[in-house]
C-alpha positions in Angstrom: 16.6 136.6 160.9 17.3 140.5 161.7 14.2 140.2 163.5 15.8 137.7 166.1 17.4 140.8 168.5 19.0 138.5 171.0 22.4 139.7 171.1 25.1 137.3 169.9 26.5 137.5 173.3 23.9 136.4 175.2 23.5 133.5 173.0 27.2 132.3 172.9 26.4 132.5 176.9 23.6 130.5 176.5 25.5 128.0 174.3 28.1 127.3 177.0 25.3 126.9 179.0 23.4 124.3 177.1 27.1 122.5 176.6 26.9 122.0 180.4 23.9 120.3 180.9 24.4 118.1 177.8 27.1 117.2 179.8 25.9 116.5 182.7 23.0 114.7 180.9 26.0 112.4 178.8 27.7 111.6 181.9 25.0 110.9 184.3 23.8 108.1 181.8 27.4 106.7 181.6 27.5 107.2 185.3 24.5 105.3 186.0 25.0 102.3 183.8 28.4 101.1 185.4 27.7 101.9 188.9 28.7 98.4 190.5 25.2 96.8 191.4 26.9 94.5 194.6 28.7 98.2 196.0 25.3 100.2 195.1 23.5 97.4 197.3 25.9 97.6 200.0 25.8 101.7 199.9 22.1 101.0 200.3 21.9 98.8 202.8 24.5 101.0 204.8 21.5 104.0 204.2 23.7 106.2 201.9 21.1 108.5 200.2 22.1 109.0 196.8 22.7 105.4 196.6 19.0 104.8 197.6 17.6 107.3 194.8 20.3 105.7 191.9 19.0 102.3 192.9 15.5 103.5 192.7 16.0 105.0 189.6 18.2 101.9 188.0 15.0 99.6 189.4 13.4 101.0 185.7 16.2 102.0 183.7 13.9 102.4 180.5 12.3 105.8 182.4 15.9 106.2 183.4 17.1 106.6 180.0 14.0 108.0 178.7 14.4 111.1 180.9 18.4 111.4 180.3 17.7 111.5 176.5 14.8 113.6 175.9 16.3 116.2 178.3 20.0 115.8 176.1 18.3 115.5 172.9 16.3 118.7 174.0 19.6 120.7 175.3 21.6 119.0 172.0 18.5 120.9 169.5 18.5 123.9 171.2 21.9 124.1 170.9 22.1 123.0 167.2 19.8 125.8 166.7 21.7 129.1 168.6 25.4 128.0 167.0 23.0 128.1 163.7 21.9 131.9 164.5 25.5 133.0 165.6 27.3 131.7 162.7 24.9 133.2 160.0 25.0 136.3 161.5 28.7 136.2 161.0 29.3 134.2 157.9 26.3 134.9 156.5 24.5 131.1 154.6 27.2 129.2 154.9 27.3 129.4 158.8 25.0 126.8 158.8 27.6 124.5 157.1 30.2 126.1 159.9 27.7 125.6 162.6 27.2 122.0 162.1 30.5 121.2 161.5 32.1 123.5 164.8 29.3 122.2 167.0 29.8 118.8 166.1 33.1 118.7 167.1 32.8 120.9 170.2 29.7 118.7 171.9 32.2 115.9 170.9 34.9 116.8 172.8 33.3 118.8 175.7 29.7 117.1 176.1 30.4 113.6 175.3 33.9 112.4 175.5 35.3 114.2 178.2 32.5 114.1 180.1 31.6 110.1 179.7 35.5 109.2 180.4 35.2 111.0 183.7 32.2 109.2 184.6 33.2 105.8 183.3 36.2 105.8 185.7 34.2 107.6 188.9 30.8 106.5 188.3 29.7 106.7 192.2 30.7 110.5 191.8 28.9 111.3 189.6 25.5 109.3 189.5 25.1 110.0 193.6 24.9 113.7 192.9 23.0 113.3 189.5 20.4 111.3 191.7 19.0 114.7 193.5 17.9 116.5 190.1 17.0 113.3 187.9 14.5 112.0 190.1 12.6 115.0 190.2 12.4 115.4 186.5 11.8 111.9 185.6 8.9 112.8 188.0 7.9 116.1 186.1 8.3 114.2 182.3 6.7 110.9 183.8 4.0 111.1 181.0 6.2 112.2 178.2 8.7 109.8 179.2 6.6 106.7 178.9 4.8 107.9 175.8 8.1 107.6 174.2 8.9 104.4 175.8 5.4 103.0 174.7 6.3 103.9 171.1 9.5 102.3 171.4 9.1 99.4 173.2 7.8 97.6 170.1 11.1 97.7 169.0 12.9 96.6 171.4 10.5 94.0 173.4 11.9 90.6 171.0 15.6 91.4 172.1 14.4 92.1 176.2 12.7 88.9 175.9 15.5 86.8 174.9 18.1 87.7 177.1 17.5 87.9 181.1 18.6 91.8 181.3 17.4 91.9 184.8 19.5 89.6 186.5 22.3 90.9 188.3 23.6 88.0 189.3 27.5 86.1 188.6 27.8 83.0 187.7 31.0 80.7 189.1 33.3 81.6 185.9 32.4 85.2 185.8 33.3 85.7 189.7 36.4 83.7 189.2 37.3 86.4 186.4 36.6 89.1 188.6 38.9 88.0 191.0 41.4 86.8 188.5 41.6 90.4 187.3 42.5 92.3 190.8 46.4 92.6 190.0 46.5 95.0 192.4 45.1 92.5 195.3 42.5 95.2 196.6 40.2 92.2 197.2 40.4 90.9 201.1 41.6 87.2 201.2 41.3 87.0 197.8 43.2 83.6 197.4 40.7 81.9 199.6 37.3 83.2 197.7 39.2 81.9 194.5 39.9 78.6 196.1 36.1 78.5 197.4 35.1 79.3 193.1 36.9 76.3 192.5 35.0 73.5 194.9 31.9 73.4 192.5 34.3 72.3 189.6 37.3 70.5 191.3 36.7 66.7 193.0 38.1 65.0 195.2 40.6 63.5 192.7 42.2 66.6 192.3 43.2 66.6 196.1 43.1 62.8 197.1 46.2 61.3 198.8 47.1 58.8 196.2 47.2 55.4 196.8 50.8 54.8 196.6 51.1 57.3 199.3 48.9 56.0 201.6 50.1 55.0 205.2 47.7 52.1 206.5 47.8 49.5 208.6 48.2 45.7 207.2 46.0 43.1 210.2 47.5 40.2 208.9 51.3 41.6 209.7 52.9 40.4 212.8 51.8 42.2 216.0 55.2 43.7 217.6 55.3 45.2 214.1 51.8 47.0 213.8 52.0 48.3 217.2 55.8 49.8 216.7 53.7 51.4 212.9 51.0 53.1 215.0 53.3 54.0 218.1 55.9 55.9 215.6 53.1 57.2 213.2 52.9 61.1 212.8 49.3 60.8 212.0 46.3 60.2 214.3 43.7 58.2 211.4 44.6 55.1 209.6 42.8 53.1 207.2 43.1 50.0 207.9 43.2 46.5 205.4 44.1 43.0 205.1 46.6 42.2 202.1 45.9 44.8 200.4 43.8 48.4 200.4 41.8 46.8 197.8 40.4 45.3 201.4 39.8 48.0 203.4 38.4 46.9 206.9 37.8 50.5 207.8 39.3 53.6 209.7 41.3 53.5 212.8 42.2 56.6 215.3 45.0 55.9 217.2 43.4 57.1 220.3 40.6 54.2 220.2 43.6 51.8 219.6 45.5 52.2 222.6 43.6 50.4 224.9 44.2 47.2 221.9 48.0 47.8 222.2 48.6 48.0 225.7 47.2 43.9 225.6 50.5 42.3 225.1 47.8 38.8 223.7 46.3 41.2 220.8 46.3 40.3 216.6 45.6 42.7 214.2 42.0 41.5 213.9 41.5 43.0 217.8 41.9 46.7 215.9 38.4 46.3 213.8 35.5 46.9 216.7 37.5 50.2 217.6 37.6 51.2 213.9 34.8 53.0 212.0 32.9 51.4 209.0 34.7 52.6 205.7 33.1 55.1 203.7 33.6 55.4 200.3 33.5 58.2 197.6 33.5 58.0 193.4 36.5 60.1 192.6 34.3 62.3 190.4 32.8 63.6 193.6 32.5 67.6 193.4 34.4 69.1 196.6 31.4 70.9 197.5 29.2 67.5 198.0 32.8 66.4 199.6 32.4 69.2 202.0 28.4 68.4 202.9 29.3 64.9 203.8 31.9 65.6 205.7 29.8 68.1 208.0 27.0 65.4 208.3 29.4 62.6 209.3 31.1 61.8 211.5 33.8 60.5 209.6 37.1 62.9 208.6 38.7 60.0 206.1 36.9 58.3 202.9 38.4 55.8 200.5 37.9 57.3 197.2 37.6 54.7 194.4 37.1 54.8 190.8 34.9 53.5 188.1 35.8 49.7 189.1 35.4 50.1 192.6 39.1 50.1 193.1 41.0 52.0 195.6 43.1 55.3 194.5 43.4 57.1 197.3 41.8 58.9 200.5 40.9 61.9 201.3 40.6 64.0 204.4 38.7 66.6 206.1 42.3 68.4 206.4 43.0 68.1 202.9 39.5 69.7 202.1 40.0 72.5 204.4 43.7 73.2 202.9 42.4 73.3 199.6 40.5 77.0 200.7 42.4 78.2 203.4 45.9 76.9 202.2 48.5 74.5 203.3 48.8 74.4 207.1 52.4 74.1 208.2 53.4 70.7 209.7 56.5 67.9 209.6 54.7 66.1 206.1 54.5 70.0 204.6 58.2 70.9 205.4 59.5 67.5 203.9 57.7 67.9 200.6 59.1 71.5 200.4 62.7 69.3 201.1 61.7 66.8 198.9 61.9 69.7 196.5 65.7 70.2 195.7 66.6 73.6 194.5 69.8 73.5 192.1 72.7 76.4 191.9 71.4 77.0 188.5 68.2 78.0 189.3 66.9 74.8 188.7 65.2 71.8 191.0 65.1 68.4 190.9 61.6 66.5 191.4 60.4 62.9 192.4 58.1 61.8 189.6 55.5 61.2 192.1 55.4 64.6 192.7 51.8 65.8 192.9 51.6 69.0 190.7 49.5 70.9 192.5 52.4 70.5 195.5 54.8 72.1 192.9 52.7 74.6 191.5 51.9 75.8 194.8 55.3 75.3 196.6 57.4 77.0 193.2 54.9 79.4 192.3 54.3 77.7 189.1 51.3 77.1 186.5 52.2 73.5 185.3 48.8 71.9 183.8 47.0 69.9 185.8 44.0 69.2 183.6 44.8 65.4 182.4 47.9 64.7 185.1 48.2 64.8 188.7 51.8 64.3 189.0 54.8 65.3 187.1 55.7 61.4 186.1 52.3 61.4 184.5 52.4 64.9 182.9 55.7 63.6 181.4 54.4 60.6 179.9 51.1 62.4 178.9 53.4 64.5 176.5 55.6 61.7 175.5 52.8 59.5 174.9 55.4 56.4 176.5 58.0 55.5 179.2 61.2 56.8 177.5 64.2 54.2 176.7 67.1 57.1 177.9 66.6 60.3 179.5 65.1 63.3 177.7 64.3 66.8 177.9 61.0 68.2 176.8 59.8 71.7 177.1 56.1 72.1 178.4 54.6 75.5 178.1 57.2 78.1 179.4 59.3 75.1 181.3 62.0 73.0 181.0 62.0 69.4 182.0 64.8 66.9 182.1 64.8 63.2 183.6 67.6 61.8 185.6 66.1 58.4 186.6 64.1 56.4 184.4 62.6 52.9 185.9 60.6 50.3 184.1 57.4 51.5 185.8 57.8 55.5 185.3 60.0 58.5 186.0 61.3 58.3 189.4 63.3 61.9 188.9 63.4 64.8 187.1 65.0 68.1 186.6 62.7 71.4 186.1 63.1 75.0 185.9 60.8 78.3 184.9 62.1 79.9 181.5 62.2 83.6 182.4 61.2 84.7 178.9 61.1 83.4 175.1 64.8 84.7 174.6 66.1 82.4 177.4 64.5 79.6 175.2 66.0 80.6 172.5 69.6 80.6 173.6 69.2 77.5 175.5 68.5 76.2 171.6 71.0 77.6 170.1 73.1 76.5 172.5 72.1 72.5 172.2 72.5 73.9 168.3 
């Protein structure tokens, strides 16, 4: 060991050294690895250069990774060995104890941690740079680096070949996570791409007028009285039915009805050759199949009817668009927002009928919509039956109380949004 005549200097400066380029080895592999493949494409695409030689280089990750750890394991040896010569020159044998100990804990915290935690949170700065010298040596230790991979592919091939490790692409739940995650709303528009996540797995139940809401147009009531219905009517499509919408006869606009109303001798019947055919819809229908039909029609109504061919609702192109873009503002929006009556103490009282989704989106709220479409039948979905005398229930982190009970349902109801688990807790205590 005398022999060695390096000077201890010159190695401790060559140590330091070596701790650099482990660390730039450690953190260009971290770097690398969580780039963000759909902002390294668009970097690409935009002819950035060093995010043309990462994606290069990330197109075999193998000789990627090859290259990163033979040159680290390399630098991380070399190393092992000077800090072994320095400290048994000073501590004599048991420097070698000392030395793998000290080094240990110095790579730790200066070649690996450090050095990974700045590149896991700015990746793109430091795999762009990395690019310029990795390339060129994965192209100097091409052999060397697929000799290794060759040996260790064996290893390895059974667990590449069950999983697709290839595929960068997101599936519907994963980009609705995504989005779901930006708190900080950094994402453009992001309410309408997590609307659009939500037509593959939403029908058109889910946004369907129901049927008790539905405005149409009976041909067998007395004339005066259907052309006063369609004269004062705020909407410009009907469906139209005899008896009952369990008959619908088809869809009327009121434009192509004029002409029948200004005939002081017309019937009802005299509105079916201006009307279009009804078109019908199961109401398990996907949104996104909604949304094809409706651009391949000319219709912009459907019935929507359920397993017995019955009549629940309709739905319109209007609907389908607010359910991406939002609610446009109009007389029917302002008097749901009216019909929902906000209280002194925070509270607001709620027609059964309510649809949830209106009061989840009108209150800000998250009431489950899973089973129930309105509040009436979230109620009796919890209470399992129509109760004899008001109650309260609590459901999730909210309060609901009925006012008005009917033989047929809930026609009103008192809600409000527990702050917190305390609140709940004194509001307890207090019924205690």
């Amino acid at each position: 060991m005398e022999s060695f005549a390096v000077p201890s200097s010159i190695l401790l400066l060559g140590l330091l050294l070596l701790t650099f380029f482990s660390a730039y080895f450690a953190s260009s592999e971290t770097a690398m690895m969580k780039l963000n493949p759909y902002k390294l494409r668009h970097l690409k695409d935009q002819g950035h250069g060093g995010a043309k030689r990462a994606d290069k280089l990330l197109q075999r990750q193998d000789q990627l990774l090859g290259v990163i750890l033979i040159c680290n394991n390399l630098v991380n040896n070399c190393a092992a060995l000077i800090a072994g010569v320095v400290c048994v020159r000073y501590f004599g044998d048991v420097g070698y104890g000392i030395a793998a100990v000290g080094l240990t804990i110095f790579f730790l915290i200066f070649a690996e941690i450090a050095p990974k935690t700045v590149a896991a949170e700015r990746p793109e700065m430091i795999a762009y740079p990395s690019s310029w010298l990795l390339k060129p040596l994965l192209d100097v230790l091409r052999p060397l680096v697929l000799l290794v991979n060759w040996c260790s592919i064996g290893f390895v091939r059974p667990l590449l070949k069950s999983s697709d490790l290839s595929s960068q692409s997101l599936s519907i739940e994963e980009l609705r996570t995504v989005l779901d995650s930006d708190v900080d709303n950094t994402v453009p528009n992001k309410d309408m791409l997590l609307a659009l996540t939500y037509l593959q797995t939403n029908t058109v139940e889910d946004i369907m007028i129901p049927r008790d809401e539905i405005i149409g147009i009976d041909l067998t009531n007395p004339p005066d009285e259907i052309r006063t219905q369609i004269l004062a009517s705020r909407h410009t499509r009907h469906p139209i039915y005899r008896e009952s919408l369990d008959n619908p006869i088809g869809l009327l606009h009121v434009r192509n009805a004029i002409k029948v109303l200004l005939d002081d001798d017309f019937t009802g019947e005299d509105l079916v050759d201006p009307a279009q055919a009804p078109y019908f819809v199961p109401d398990s229908t996907p949104l996104t199949s909604m949304l094809s039909q409706f651009r391949s029609d000319l219709n912009r109504m459907v019935f929507v009817v359920d397993e017995y061919g019955e009549v629940t609702g309709i739905v319109t192109l209007e609907d389908l668009v607010e359910e991406v873009v939002g609610e446009f503002p109009n007389s029917d929006s302002k008097r749901d927002k009216e019909a929902i009556k906000e209280e002194e103490d925070g509270g607001y009282v709620v027609a059964g009928s309510s649809q949830l989704r209106d009061i989840n989106s009108h209150l800000n709220w998250s009431l489950p919509t899973e089973r129930s479409k309105t509040l009436n039948g979230l109620i009796l979905e919890h209470l399992t039956r129509i109760p004899d005398a008001n109650v309260g229930l609590k459901i999730n982190n909210y309060m609901i109380e009925t006012l008005q009970i009917s033989d047929a349902g809930i026609k009103t109801l008192k809600a409000w949004k527990l702050e917190s688990p305390e609140q709940d807790d004194e509001e307890n205590s207090d019924d205690d």
